[in-house]
BAFI-3210 file (N, C-alpha, C; in Angstrom, 3 decimals, decimal comma, padded with zeros to 6 digits):
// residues 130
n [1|2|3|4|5|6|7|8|9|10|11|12|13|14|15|16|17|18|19|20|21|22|23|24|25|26|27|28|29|30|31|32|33|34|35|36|37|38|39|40|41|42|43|44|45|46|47|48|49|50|51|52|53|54|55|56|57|58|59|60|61|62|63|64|65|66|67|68|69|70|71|72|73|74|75|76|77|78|79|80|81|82|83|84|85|86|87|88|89|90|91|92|93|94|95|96|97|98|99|100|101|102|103|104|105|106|107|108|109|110|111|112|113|114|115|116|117|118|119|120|121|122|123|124|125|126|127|128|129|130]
n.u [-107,255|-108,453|-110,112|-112,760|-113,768|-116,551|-116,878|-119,285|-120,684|-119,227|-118,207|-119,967|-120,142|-121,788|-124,038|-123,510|-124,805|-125,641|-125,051|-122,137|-119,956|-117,946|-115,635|-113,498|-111,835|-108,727|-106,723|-104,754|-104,831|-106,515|-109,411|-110,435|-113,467|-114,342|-114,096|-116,230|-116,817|-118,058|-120,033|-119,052|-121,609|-123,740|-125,949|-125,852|-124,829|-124,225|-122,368|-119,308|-117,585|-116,826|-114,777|-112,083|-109,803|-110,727|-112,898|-111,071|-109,475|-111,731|-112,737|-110,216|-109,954|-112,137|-111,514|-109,691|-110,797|-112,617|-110,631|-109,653|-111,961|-111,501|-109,392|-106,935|-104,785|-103,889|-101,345|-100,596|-101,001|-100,546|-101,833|-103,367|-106,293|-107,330|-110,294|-111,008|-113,808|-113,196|-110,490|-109,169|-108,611|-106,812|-103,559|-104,491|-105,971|-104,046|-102,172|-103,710|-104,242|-100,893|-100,520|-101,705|-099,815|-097,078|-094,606|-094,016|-094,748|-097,529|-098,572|-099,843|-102,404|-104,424|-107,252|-110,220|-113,621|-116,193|-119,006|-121,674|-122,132|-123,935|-122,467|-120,109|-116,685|-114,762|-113,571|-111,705|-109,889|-108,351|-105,814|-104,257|-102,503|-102,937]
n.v [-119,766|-119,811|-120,751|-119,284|-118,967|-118,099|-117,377|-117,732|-118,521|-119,022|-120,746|-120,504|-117,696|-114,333|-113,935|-112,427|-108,783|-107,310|-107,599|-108,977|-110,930|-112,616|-113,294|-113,760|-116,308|-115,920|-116,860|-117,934|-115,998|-114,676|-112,590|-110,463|-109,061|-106,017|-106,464|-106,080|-105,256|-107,605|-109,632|-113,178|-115,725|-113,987|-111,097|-109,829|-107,115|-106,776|-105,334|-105,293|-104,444|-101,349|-099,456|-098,605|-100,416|-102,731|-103,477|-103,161|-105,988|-107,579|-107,174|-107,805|-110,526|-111,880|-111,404|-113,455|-115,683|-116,023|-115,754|-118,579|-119,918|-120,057|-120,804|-119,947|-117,868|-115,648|-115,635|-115,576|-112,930|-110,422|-107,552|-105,309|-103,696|-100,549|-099,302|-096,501|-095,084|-092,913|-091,279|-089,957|-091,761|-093,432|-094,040|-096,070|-098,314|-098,763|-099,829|-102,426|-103,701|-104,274|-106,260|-108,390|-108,929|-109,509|-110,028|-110,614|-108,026|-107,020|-104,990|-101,904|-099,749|-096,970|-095,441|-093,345|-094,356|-094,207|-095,183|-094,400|-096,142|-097,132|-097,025|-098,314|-098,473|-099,027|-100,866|-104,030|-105,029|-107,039|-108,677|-111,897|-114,704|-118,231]
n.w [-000,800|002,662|004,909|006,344|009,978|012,131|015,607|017,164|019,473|022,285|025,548|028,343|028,224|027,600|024,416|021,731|021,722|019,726|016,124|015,656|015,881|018,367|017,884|014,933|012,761|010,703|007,999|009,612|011,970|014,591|015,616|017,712|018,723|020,188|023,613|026,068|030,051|030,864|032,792|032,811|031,487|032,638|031,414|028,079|028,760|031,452|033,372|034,911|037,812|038,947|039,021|036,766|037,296|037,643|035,639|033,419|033,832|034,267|031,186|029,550|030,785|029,372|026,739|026,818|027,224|024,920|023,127|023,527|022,779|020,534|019,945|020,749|022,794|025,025|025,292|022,484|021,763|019,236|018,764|020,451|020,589|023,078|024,318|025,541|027,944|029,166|028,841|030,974|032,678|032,062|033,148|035,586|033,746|032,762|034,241|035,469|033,127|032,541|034,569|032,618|030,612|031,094|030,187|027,028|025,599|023,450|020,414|020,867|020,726|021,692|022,244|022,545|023,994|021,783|021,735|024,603|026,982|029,824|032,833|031,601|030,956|029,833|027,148|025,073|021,986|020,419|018,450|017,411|016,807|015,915]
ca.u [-107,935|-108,047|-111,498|-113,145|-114,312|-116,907|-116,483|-120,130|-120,645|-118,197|-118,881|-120,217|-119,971|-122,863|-123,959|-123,478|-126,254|-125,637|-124,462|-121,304|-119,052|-117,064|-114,115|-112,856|-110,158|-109,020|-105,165|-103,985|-105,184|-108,059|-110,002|-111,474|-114,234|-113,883|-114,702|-116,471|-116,170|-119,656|-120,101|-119,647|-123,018|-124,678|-126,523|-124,655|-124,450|-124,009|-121,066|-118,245|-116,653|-117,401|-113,171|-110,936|-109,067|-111,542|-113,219|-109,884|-109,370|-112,515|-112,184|-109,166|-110,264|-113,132|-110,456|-108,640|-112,298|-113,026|-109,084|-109,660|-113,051|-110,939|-108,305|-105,561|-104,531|-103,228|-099,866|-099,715|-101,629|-099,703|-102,095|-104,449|-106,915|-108,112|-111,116|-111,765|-114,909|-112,559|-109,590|-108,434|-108,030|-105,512|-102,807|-105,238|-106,065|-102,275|-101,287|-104,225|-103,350|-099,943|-100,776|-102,160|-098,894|-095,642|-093,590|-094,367|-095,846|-098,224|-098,485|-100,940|-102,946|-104,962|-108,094|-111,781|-114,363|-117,449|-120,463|-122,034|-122,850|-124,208|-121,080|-119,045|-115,665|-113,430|-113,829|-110,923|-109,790|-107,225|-105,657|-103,437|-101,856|-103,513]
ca.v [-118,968|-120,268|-121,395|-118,241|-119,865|-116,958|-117,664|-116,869|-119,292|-118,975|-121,074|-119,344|-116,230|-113,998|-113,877|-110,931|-108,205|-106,737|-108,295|-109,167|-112,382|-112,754|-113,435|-114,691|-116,544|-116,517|-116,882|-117,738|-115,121|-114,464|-111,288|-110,645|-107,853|-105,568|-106,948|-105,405|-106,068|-107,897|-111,363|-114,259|-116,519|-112,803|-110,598|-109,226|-105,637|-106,664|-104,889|-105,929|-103,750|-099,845|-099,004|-098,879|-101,786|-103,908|-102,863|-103,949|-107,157|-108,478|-107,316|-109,090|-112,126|-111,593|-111,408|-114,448|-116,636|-115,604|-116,359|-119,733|-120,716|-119,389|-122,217|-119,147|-117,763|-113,864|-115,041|-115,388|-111,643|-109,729|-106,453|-104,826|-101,840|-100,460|-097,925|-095,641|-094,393|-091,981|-091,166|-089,435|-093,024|-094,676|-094,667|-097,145|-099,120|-099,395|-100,687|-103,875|-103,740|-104,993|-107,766|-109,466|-109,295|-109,215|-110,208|-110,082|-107,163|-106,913|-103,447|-101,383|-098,505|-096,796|-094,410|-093,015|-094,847|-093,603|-095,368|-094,345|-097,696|-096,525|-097,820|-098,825|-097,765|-099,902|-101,764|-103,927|-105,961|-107,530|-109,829|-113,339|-116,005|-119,197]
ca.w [000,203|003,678|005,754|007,958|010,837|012,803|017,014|017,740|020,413|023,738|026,530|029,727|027,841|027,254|023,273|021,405|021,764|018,095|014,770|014,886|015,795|019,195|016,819|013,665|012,470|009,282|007,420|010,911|012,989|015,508|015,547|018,436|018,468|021,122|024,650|027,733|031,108|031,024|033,583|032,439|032,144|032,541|030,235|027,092|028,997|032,648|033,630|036,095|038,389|038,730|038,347|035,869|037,044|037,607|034,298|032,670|034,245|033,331|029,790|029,354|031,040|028,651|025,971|026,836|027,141|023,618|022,336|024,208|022,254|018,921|019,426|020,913|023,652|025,462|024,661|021,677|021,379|018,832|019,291|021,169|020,376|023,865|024,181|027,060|027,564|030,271|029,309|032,016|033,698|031,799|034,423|036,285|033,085|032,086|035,986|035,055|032,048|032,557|034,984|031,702|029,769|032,297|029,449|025,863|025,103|022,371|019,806|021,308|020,136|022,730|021,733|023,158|023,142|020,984|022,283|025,849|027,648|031,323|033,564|031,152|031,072|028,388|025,860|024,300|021,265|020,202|017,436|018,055|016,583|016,131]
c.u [-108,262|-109,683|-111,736|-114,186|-114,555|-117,046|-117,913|-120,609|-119,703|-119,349|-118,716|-120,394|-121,145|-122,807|-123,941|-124,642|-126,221|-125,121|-123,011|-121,008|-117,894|-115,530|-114,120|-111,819|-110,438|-107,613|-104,366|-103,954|-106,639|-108,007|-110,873|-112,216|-113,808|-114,763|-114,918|-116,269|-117,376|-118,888|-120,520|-120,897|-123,992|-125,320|-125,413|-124,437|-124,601|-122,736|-120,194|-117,442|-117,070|-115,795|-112,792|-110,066|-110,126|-112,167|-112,182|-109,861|-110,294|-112,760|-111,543|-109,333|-111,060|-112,535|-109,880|-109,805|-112,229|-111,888|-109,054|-110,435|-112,381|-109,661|-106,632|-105,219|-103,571|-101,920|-099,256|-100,873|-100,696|-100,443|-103,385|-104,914|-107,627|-109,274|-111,500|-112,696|-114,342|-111,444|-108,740|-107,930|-107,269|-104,431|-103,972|-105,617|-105,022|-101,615|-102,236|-103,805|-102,313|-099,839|-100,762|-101,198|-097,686|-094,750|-093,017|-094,886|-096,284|-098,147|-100,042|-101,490|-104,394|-106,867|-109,321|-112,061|-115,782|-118,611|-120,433|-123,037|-123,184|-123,437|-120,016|-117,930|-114,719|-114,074|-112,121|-110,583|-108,726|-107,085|-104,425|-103,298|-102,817|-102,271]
c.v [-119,851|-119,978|-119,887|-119,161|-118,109|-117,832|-116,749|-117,167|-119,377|-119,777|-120,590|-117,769|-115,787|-113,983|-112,444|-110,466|-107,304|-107,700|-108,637|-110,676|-111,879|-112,633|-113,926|-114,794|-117,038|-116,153|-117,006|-117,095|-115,170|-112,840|-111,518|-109,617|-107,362|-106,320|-106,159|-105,677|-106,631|-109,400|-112,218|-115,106|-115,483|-112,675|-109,915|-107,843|-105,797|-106,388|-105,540|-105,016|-102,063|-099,456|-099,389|-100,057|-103,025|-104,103|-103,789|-105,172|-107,702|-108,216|-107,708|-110,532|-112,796|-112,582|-113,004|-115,905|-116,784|-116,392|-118,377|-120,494|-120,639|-120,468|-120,930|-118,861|-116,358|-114,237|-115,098|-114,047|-110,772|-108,269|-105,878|-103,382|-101,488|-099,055|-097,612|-094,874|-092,618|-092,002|-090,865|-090,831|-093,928|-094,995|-096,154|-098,145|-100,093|-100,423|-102,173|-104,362|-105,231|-106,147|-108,569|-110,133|-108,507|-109,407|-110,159|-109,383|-107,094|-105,289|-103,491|-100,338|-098,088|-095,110|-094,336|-093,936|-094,147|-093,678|-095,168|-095,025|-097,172|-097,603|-098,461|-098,005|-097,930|-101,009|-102,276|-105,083|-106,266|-108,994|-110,610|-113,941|-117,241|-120,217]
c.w [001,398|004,403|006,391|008,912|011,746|014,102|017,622|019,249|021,157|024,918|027,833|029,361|027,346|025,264|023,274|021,360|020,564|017,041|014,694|016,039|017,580|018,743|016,046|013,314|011,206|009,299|008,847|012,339|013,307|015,774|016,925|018,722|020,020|022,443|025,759|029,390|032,030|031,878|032,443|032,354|032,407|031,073|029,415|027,922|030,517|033,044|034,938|036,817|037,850|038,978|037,540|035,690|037,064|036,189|033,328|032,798|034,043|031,768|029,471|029,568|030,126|027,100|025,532|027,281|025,372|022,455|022,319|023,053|020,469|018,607|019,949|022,321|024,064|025,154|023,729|020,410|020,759|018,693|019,445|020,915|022,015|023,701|025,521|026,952|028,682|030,134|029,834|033,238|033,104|032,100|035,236|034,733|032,654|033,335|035,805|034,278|031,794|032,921|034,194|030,957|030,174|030,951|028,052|025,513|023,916|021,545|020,915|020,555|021,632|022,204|022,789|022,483|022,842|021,445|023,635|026,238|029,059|031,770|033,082|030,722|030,417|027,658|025,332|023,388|021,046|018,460|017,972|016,828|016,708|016,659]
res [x|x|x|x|x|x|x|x|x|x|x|x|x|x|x|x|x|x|x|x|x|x|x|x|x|x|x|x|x|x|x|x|x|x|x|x|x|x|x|x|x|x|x|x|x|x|x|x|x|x|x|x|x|x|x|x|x|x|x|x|x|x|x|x|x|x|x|x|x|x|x|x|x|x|x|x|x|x|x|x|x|x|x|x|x|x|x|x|x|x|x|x|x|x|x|x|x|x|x|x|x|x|x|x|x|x|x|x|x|x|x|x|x|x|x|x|x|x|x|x|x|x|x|x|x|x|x|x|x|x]
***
């Protein structure tokens, strides 16, 4: 059986404001809980950007902070859960989106999201490769 190492600590990154773990890696892979599109060095629920793309783009960046402190990295993201708290805007999520990953694409799965955060608009997670 193989070490779990929990990724509660990110640097610059706000801590989590509930129970769980930024990410964990275990048998090779990194988990990374879902990410918002909170400021860096902010509060756990300071949001970033009032669009969709912007929204995205710092969730991902978010994403790829988190992968970083986990020992990984967005490219070697084999798949991503996104959540829209709107999904009538996922043309505009999918056009950021892409920016992140021009070339390998990862599986995706795309769903609502459940909880209502005031201004928040995505949420997303992903799993990688160590």
């Amino acid at each position: 059986m193989s070490e779990i190492k929990y990724v509660v600590d990110v640097p610059g990154y706000p801590q989590s404001h509930s129970p769980y773990s930024h990410a964990v890696v275990a048998n090779g892979f990194v988990f990374v809980s879902g990410q918002a599109a909170v400021r860096p060095g902010g509060g756990a629920l300071e949001i970033v950007g009032t669009t969709m793309q912007e929204q995205t783009r710092q969730a991902l960046r978010n994403v790829e902070t988190v992968l970083k402190a986990a020992g990984s990295s967005l490219d070697k993201v084999v798949k991503v859960t996104v959540l829209l708290a709107r999904p009538d805007l996922f043309k505009e999520m999918n056009e950021a989106y892409a920016e992140f990953f021009p070339k390998n694409k990862p599986a995706r799965a795309v769903a609502q999201l459940g909880a209502a955060i005031p201004g928040l608009l995505i949420s997303i997670e992903a799993v990688a490769v160590l």
